[in-house]
N, C-alpha and C positions, 0 to 999 in steps of 0.2 A: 640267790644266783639267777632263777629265771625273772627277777625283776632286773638288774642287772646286765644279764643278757638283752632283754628287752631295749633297754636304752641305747647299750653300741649299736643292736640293731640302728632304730629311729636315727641315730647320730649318722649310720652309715647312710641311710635311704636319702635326707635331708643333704647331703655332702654330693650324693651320687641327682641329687633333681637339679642343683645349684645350676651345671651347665646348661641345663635343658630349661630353664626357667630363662637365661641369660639370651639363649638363643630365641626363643619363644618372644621375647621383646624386643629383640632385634629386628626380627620378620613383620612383626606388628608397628614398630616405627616405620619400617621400609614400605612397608604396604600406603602405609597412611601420606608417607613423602613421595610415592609415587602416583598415587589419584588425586595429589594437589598439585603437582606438577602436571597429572596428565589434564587435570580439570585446567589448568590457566595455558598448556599453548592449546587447546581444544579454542577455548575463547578469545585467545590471539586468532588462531587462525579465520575462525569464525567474524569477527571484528575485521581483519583486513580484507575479505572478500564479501562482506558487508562495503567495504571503500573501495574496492575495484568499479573501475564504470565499465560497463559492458561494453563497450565501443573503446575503450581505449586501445587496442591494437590497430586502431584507426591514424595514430595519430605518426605523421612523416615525420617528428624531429623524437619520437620515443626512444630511449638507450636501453637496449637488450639486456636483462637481469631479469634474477627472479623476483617473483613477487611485485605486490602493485607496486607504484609509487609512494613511498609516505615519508614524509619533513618533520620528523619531532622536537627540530630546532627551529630559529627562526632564521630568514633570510638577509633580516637585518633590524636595527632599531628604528629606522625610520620608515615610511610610508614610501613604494617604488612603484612604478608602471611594471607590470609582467605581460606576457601576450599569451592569449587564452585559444587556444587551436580548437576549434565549434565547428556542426555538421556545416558544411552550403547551403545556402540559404534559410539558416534559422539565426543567424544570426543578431535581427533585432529580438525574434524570441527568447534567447536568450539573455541577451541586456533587460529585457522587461523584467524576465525570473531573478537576476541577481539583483539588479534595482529593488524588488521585492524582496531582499535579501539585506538591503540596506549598502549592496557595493556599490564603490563607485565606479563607475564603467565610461571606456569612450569608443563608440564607431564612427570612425570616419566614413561620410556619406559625401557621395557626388553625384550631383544631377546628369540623368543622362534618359534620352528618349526611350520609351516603352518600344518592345517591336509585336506590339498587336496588329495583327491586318485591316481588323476593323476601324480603329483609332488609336492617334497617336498623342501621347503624354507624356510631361515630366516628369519620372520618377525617382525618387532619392535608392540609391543603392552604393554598396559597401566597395569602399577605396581596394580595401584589400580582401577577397572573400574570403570567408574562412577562419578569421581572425577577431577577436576582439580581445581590449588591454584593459586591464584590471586596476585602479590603484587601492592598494592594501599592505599589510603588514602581514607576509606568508608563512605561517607556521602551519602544524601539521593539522590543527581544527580547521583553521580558514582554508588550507589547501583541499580536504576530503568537500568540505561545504559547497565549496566551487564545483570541484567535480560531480557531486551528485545532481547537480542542474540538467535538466532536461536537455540535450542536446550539447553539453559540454565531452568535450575528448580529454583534453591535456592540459598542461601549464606547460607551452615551452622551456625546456634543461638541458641542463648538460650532465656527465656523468658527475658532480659534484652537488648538483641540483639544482631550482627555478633559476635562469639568470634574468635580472632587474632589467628595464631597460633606461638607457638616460635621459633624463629630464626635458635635455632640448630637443631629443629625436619626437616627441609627443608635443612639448611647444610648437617644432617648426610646424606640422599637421595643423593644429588648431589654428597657425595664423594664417595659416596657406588656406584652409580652407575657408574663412573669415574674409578672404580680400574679394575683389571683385573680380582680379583677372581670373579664367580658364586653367584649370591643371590638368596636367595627362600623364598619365604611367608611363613609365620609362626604366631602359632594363638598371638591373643593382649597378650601383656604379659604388664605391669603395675609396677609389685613391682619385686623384686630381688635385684645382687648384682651388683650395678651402676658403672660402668668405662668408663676413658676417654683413647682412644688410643692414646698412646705418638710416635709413630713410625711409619714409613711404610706410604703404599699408604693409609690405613685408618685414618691415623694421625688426630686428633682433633675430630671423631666423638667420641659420648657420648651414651653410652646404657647401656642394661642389660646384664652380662657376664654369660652365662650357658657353666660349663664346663664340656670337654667331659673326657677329660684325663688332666695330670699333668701340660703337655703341650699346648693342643689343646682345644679350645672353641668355641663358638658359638655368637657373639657379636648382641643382636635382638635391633633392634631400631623403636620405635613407632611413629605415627602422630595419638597421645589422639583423636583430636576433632573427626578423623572417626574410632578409633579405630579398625587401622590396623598395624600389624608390619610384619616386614621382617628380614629376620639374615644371616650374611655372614660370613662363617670359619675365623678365628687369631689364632695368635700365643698370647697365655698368658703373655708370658715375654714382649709384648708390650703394656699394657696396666696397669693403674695404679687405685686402689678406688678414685673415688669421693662420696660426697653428691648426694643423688637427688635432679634432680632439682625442682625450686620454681615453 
């Protein structure tokens, strides 16, 4: 009998630990699912202010949200110009560092006089200050890359993210700045009467034609995304209407 006894005992004890054993690895799951979970956004968080640039609330064209910027998509399949928003005057410092990066970069420069007292010189400086264009394939590695460049701010966006610029707004720059005549800033100009130049050293760029005389015009051509333009003298007889572009 008291061997018997004994047994309902242990049957009872074993019946009555069941739940507390149940619970007991429930709390030890949760514990274990909770310090992996807290260990990886620890290292998220860590990770994206590791990509934060410290001057990026510097940049005029930023979209208010939390958290830095990051693209873990791409911007597109193919290779686009983007415009890169850099301190004032560090801007060939920075083409040198991404160059040393392997990017390919473009500053437009224009010659224009030193204003030393002592003496005066030709000195190459930037079309547009502030700016430099990127060409690349922007996903979320090469976007962080960029940005941690010494004197980098931003990738000009929108609330959707980096916008491309198009192909002939960075043509027309290169051939404009390639000819021989004089260019000068000139405010954004947008709408007008669109021509592509058929002729001459300006051949193939595409603008807005303001004319002065019968003959004589003024050919402005824009890069939208920092809305700035620049215009260089033509001859009207070389230049023909297009559409604007898409």
């Amino acid at each position: 009998m008291s061997q018997a006894g004994f047994e309902v005992r242990s049957a009872g004890s074993s019946q009555g630990l069941a739940p507390v054993l149940l619970w007991y690895r429930g709390m030890v799951i949760a514990h274990i699912l909770g310090t992996i979970f807290q260990d990886y956004f620890l290292e998220r968080k860590s990770m994206e202010q590791s990509y934060r640039n410290p001057i990026m609330d510097q940049c005029p064209h930023r979209v208010s949200g939390r958290g830095p910027v990051i693209f873990p998509k791409l911007t597109g399949a193919e290779l686009s110009w983007f415009a890169l928003y850099v301190q004032v005057n560090h801007e060939k410092e920075v083409v040198k560092r991404l160059q040393q990066k392997s990017f390919d970069c473009y500053l437009p420069l224009m010659e224009s006089w030193s204003r030393r007292q002592d003496r005066r010189k030709k000195v190459q400086l930037p079309l547009f200050p502030g700016y430099v264009f990127v060409h690349t394939i922007l996903d979320n590695y090469t976007n962080v890359n960029i940005l941690k460049t010494p004197g980098s701010v931003c990738v000009l966006r929108n609330s959707e993210g980096p916008l491309p610029i198009p192909e002939y707004q960075i043509d027309n720059l290169k051939t404009m700045l390639g000819s021989p005549f004089p260019l000068a800033s000139h405010s954004y100009l947008k709408e007008g009467d669109w021509v592509r130049v058929v002729r001459g050293a300006l051949e193939g760029c595409v603008g807005i034609l303001l004319r002065q005389n019968p003959r004589r015009g003024r050919l402005v051509v824009s890069v939208d995304i920092i809305q700035r333009s620049v215009s260089i003298e033509l001859n009207v007889e070389d230049v023909e209407p297009v559409g604007a572009p898409a």
